[in-house]
C-alpha positions, 0 to 999 in steps of 0.5 A: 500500500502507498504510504502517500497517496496524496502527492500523486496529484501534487506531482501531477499538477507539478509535472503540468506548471513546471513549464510556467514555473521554468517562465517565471523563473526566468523572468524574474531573473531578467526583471532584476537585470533590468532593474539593476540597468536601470537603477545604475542609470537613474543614479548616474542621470542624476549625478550628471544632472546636480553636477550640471546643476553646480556648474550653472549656478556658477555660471549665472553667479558669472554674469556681468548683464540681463543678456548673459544671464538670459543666454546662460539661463536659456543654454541650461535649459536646454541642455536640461531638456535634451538630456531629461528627454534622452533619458526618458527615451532609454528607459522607454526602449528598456521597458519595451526591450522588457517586455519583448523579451517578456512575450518571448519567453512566455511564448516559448514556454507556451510552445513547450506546454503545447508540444508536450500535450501533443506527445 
């Protein structure tokens, strides 16, 4: 007599998940890839950002008129704005890159499932 009758079912429902399990496992390895990418970036964004920062105060503590000012003003805000939009551009290409490899590896797994269901 089987001493344990009950994990025939759990090893059954094991056998059929452990295709998601593998998904699962997988990607979370590559989520903490990506969010250790991503938080080295911010960090760095945001020290290149407060150095840009120091340097413009000096700058406009530099002025000798209302039209340097104006010119050193209008120059930091720009160079802030190309580099807040390219930033916001990596992290949208690492998000999608994401979820590309998200719906890939989801895929494949289902592939897996549907090629063991049919043996």
């Amino acid at each position: 007599m089987d001493k344990t009758p009950g994990l025939a079912p759990l090893e059954a429902w094991l056998s059929l998940n452990r295709p998601v399990f593998a998904a699962m496992t997988e990607l979370n390895g590559r989520f903490l890839e990506q969010m250790s990418k991503a938080n080295n970036e911010w960090l760095g964004f945001v020290n290149r950002r407060l150095n840009e920062d120091m340097a413009a105060s000096q700058r406009f503590m530099e002025c000798k008129t209302v039209q340097d000012l104006f010119t050193a003003y209008s120059e930091f805000i720009q160079r802030a704005q190309q580099q807040y939009q390219a930033e916001f551009q990596y992290f949208a290409r690492l998000n999608q890159k994401l979820a590309d490899e998200t719906a890939n590896v989801m895929k494949s797994r289902m592939d897996e499932v549907e090629a063991d269901i049919r043996h």
